[in-house]
C-alpha positions as CSV (number, residue, x, y, z in Angstrom):
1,X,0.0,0.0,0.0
2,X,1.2,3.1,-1.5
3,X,-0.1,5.7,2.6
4,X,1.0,8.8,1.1
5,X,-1.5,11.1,0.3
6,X,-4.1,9.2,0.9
7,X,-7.2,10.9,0.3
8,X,-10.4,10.4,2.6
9,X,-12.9,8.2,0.2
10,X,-13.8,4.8,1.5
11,X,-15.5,2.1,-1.2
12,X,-17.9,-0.4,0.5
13,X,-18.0,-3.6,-1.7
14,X,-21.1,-5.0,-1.2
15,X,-22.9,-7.8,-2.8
16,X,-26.3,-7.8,-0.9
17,X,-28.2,-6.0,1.4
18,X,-27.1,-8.3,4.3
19,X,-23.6,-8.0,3.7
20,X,-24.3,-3.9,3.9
21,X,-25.5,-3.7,7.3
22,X,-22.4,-4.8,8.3
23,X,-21.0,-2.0,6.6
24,X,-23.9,0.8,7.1
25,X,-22.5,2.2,10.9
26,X,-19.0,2.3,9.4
27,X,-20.4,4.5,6.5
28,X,-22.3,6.9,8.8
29,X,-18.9,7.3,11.1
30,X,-17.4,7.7,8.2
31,X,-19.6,10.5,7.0
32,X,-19.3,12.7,10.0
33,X,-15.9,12.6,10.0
34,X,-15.6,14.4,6.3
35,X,-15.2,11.0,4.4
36,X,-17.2,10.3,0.7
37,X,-18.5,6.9,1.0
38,X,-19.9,4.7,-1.9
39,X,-21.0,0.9,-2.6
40,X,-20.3,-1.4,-5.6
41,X,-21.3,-4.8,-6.1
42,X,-18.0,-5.1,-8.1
43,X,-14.8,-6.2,-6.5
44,X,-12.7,-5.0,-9.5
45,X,-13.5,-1.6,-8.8
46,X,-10.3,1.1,-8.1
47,X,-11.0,2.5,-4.9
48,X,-8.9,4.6,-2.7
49,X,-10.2,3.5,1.1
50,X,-11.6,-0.4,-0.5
51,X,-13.4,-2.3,2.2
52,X,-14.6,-5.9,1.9
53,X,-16.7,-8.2,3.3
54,X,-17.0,-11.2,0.9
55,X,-15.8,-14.4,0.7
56,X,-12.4,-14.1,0.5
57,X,-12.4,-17.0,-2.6
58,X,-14.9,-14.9,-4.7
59,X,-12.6,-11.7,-4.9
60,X,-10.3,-11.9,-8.3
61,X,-8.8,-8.0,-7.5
62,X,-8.3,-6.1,-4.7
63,X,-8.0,-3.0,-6.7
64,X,-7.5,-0.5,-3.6
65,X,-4.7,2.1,-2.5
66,X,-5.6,0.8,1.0
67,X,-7.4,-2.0,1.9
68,X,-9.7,-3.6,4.9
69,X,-11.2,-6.6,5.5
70,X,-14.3,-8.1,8.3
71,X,-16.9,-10.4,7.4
72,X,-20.0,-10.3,6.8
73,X,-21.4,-13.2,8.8
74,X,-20.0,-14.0,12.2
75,X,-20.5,-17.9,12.1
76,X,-17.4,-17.7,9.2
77,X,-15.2,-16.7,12.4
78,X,-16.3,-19.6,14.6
79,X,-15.5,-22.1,11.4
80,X,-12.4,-24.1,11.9
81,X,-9.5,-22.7,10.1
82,X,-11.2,-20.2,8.3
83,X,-8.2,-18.3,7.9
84,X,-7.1,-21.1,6.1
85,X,-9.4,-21.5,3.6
86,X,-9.7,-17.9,3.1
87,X,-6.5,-15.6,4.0
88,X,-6.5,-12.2,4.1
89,X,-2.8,-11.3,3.1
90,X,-4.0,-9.5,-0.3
91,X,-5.5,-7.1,2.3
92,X,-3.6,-4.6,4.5
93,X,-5.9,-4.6,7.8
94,X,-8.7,-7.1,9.2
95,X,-10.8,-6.9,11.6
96,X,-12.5,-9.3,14.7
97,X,-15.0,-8.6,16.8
98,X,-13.5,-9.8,20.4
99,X,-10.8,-11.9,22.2
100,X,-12.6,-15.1,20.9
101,X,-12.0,-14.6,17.2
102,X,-9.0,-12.7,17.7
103,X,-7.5,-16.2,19.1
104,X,-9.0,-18.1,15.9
105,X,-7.3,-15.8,14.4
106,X,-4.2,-16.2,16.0
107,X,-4.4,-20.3,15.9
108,X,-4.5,-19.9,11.9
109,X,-1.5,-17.1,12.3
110,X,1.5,-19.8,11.4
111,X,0.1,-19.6,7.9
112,X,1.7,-16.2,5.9
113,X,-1.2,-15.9,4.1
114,X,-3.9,-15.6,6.9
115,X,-1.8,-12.3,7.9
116,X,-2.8,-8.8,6.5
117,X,0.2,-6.7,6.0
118,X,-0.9,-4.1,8.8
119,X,-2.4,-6.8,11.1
120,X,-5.8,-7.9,12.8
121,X,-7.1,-5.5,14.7
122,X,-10.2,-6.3,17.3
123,X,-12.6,-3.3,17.0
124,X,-16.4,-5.3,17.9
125,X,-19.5,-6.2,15.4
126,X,-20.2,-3.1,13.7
127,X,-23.8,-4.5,12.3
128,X,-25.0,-4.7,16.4
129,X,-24.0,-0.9,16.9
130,X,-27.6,0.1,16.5
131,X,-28.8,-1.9,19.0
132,X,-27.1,0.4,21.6
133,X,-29.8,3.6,20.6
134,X,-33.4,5.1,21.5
135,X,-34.0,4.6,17.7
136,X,-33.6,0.9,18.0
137,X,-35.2,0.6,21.6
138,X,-38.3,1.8,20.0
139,X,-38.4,-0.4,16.9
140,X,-38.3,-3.0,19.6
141,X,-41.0,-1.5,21.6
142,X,-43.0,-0.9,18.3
143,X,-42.6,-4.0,17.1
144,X,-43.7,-6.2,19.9
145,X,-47.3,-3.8,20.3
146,X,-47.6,-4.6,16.5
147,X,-47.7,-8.2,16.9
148,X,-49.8,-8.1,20.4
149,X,-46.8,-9.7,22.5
150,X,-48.2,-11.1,25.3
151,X,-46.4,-10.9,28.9
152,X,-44.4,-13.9,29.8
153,X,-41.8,-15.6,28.0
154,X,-41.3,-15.5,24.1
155,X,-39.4,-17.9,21.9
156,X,-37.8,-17.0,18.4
157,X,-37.7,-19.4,16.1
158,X,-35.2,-18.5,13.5
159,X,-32.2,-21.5,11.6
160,X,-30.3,-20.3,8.6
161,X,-32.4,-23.5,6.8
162,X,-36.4,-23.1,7.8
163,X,-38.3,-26.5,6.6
164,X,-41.7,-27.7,7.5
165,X,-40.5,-30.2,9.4
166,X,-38.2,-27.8,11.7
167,X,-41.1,-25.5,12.4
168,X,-43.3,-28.4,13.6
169,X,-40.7,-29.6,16.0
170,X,-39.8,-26.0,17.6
171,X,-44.3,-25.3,17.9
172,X,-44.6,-28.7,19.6
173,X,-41.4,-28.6,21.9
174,X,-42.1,-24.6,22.8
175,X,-45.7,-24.4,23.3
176,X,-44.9,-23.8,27.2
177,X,-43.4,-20.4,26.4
178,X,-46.2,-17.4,26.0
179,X,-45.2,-16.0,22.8
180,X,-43.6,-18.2,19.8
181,X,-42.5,-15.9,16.8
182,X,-41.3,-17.0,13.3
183,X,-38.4,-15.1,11.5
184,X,-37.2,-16.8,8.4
185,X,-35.1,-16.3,4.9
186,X,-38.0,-15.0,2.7
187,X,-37.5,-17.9,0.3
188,X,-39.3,-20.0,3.1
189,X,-42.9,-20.2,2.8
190,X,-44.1,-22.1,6.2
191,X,-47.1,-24.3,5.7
192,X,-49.4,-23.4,8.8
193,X,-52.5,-25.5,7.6
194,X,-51.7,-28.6,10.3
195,X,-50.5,-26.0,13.2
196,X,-52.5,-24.5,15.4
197,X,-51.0,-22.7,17.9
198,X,-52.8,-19.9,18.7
199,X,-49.6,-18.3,20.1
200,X,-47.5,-18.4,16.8
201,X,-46.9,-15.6,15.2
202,X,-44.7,-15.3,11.3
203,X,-43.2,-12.1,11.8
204,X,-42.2,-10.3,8.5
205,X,-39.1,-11.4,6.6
206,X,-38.4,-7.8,6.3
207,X,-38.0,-7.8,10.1
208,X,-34.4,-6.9,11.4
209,X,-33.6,-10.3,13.2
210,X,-32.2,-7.7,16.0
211,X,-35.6,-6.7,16.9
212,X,-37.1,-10.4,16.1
213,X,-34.1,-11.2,18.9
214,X,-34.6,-8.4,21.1
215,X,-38.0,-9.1,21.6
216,X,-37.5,-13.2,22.7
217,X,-36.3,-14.6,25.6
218,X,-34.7,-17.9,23.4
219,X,-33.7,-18.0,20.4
220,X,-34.3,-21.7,18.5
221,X,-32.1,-22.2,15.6
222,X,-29.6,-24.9,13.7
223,X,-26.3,-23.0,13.2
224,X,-25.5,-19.6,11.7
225,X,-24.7,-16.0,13.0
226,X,-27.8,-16.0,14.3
227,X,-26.4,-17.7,17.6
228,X,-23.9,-15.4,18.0
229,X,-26.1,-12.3,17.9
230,X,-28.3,-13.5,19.9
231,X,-26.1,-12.3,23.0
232,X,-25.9,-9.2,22.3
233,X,-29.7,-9.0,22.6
234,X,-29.6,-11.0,26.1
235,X,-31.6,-14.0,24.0
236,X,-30.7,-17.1,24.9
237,X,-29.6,-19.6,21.9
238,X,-30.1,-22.7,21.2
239,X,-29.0,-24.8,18.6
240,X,-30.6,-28.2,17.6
241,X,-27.7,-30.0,16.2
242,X,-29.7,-32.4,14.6
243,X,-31.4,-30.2,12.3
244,X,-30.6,-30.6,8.7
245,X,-28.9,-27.4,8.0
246,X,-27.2,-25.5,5.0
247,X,-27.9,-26.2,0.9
248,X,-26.7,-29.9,1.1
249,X,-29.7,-30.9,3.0
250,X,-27.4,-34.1,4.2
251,X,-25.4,-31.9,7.1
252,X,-26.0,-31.7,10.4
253,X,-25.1,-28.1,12.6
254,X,-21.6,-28.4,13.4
255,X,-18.4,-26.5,14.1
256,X,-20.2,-22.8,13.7
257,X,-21.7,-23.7,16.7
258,X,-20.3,-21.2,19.3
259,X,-19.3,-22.8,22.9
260,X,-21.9,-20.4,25.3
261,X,-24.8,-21.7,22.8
262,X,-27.0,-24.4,24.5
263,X,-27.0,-27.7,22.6
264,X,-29.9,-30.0,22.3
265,X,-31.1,-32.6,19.8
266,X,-34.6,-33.1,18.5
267,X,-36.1,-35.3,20.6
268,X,-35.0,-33.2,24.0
269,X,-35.6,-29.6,22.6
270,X,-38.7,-29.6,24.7
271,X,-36.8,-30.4,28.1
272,X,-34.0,-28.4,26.9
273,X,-36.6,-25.4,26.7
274,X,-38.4,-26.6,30.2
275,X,-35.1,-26.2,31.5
276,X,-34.4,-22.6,30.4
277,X,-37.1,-21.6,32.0
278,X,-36.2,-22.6,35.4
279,X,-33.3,-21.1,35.3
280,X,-33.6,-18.6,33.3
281,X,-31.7,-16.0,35.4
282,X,-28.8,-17.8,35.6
283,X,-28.5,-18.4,31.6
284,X,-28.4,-14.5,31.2
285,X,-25.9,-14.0,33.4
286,X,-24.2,-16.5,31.3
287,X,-24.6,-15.2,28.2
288,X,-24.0,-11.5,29.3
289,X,-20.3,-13.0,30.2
290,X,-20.2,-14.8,27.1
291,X,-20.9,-11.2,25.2
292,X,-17.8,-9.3,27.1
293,X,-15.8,-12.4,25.6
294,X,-16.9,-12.2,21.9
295,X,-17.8,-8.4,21.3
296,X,-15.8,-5.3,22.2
297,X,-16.7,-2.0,21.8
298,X,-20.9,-2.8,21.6
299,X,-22.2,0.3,20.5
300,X,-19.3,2.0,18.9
301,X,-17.5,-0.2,17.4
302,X,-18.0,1.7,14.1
303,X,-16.0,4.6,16.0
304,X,-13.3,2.4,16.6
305,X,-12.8,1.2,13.3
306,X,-12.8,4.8,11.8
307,X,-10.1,5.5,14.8
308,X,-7.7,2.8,13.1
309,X,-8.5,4.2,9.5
310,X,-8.7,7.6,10.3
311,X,-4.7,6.8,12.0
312,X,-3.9,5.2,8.7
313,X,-4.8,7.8,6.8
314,X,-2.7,10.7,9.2
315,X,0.1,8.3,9.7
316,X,0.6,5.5,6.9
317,X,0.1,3.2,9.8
318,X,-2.5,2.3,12.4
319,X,-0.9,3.9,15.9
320,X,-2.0,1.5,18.2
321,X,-0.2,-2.4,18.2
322,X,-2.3,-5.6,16.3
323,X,-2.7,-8.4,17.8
324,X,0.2,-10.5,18.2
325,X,0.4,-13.7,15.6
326,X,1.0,-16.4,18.0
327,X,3.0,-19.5,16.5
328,X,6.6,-21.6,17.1
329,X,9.4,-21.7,14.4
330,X,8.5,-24.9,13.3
331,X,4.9,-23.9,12.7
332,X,6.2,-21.0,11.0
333,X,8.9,-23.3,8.4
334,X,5.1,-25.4,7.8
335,X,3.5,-22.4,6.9
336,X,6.0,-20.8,4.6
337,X,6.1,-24.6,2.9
338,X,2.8,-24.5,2.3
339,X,2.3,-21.2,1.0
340,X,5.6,-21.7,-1.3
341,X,4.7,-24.9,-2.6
342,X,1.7,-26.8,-1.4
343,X,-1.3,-23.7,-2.0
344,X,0.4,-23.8,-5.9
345,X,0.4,-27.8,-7.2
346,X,-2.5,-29.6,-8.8
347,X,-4.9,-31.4,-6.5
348,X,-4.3,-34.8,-8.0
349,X,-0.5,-34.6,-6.4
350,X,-1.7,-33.3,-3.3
351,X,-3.0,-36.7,-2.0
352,X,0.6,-38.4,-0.6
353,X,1.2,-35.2,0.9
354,X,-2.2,-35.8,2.4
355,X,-0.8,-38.4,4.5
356,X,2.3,-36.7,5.5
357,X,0.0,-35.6,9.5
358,X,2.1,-33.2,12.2
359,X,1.5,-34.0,15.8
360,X,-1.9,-31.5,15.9
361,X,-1.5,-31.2,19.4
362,X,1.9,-30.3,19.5
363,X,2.2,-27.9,16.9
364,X,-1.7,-26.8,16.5
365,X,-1.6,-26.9,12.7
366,X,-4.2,-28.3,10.3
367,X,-2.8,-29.9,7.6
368,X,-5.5,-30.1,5.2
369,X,-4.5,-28.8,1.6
């Protein structure tokens, strides 16, 4: 990255309105602070200020002076390896939302090309920043009179894969709960005609899942970012790792499962949810430590972010330390090996190196190609 002169124009590439609200309290910092901000769907783009939030596998360029990087679903963070599978060394900064991810990070740190050339930097989930405002408080308040919530406990049901099947299973296991609400992708259309719960209530698809969240007590899902947002609203997940979950339609919930989310399988979701309920004070004071852990800065973490840009653009260099990568010599000889000759054979010759296994727990280090 060429810092000098850099003028104060940040490009938000953007590929869908979900991927923008990520993106949307970073713009508005960005605004008050003097900076012209604009969106592109097109990753080729020149930009001056370029920040992503893609897959890292679907950008070709990364056609900025100076260039940032988050994501744009907070389960990619909680994957294994993900830094792996999708480095961030064509970028010059990255950013995490808390301690947790930054040590993902930092496990996946041995490899050169999970390292952005400025560092990582751990600034919070700028998406959640509304959630911290009277604006939002009154959606929320809004919201539950327009759907007639009744007092007593609610439960959200809301999986990253809705199906018929999943729907039945949450209305029959949560019936105990006062209020059951439905927030799905809008390509799910739920067939009601053998339910009839009188307490179930399809909210909108339009609905911000914030306010879907900050209106429940529980949040029911399969996997997805949806678990880890949930905290931030005080809602308790839970994920029903049974579920089928994703496109496949053959894979169960699995590793994007975060730890403080309460795990259950079909057949005990109903005592699962019993259980909640007696106790429910002690899960939120559970969860409200789980949220110090995963999120800094809630509320501002926009702010913070324009801090660290802002510096680069005065400087040529954020002025406040990255975290430190965190990996011994011989994980750092692997990961130059791999980058210098593994990443770049064919597949076909990568199977007897598949074989070649490094003691995991020794040296932390997935060796899959």
């Amino acid at each position: 990255m060429n810092s000098n002169n850099l003028s104060k124009e940040i490009t938000f590439f953007s590929t869908g309105p979900v991927r923008q609200e990520v993106f949307e309290p970073i713009a508005t910092e960005a605004e008050k602070r003097g900076y012209e901000t604009s969106y592109t769907d097109d990753h080729s783009t020149e930009a001056e200020i370029g920040f992503y939030n893609e897959h890292t596998y679907r950008i070709d360029q990364v056609n900025s002076t100076m260039s940032a990087i988050t994501v744009h679903s907070l389960d990619c963070l909680y994957g294994e390896n993900h830094w792996i599978t999708e480095p961030w060394s064509q970028f010059d900064i990255g950013f995490v939302p808390g301690s947790v991810t930054a040590k993902n990070w930092q496990d996946c740190s041995w490899y050169p090309k999970a390292r952005p050339s400025m560092g990582v930097f751990r600034t919070g989930w700028t998406k959640a920043d509304p959630i911290r405002t009277d604006q939002f408080t009154k959606g929320v308040n809004d919201l539950a009179k327009q759907i007639g919530l009744s007092e007593g406990k609610t439960a959200l049901f809301a999986p990253i894969a809705a199906t018929d099947e999943k729907l039945q299973d949450f209305v029959e296991s949560a019936n105990q709960f006062e209020n059951l609400l439905v927030k799905t992708h809008p390509s799910y259309d739920p067939d009601l005609s053998e339910i009839t719960e009188p307490k179930l209530t399809v909210l909108s698809p339009k609905t911000e899942i914030f306010k879907a969240s900050a209106v429940a007590d529980v949040l029911v899902a399969d996997e997805s970012s949806v678990l880890q947002e949930a905290i931030l609203t005080e809602t308790i997940p839970v994920s029903v790792v049974d579920w089928i979950s994703g496109s496949s339609k053959t894979e169960t919930a699995g590793s994007h499962i975060p730890e403080f989310a309460i795990k259950t399988n079909r057949q005990n979701l109903r005592e699962t949810l019993c259980s909640i309920i007696e106790e429910y004070d002690t899960h939120v004071g559970r969860i409200r430590d789980a949220q110090d852990k995963h999120f800094d800065n809630v509320g501002h973490s926009s702010v913070v972010t324009m801090d660290i840009i802002d510096e680069i653009v005065a400087h040529g260099q954020p002025q406040r330390p990255p975290i430190e990568p965190d990996y011994s010599t011989f994980e750092a000889v692997y990961g130059n090996f791999r980058e210098l000759l593994v990443d770049y054979i064919p597949e076909r010759a990568k199977e007897p190196l598949r074989s070649m296994r490094v003691d995991e727990a020794m040296f932390k280090i997935d060796k899959k190609f």
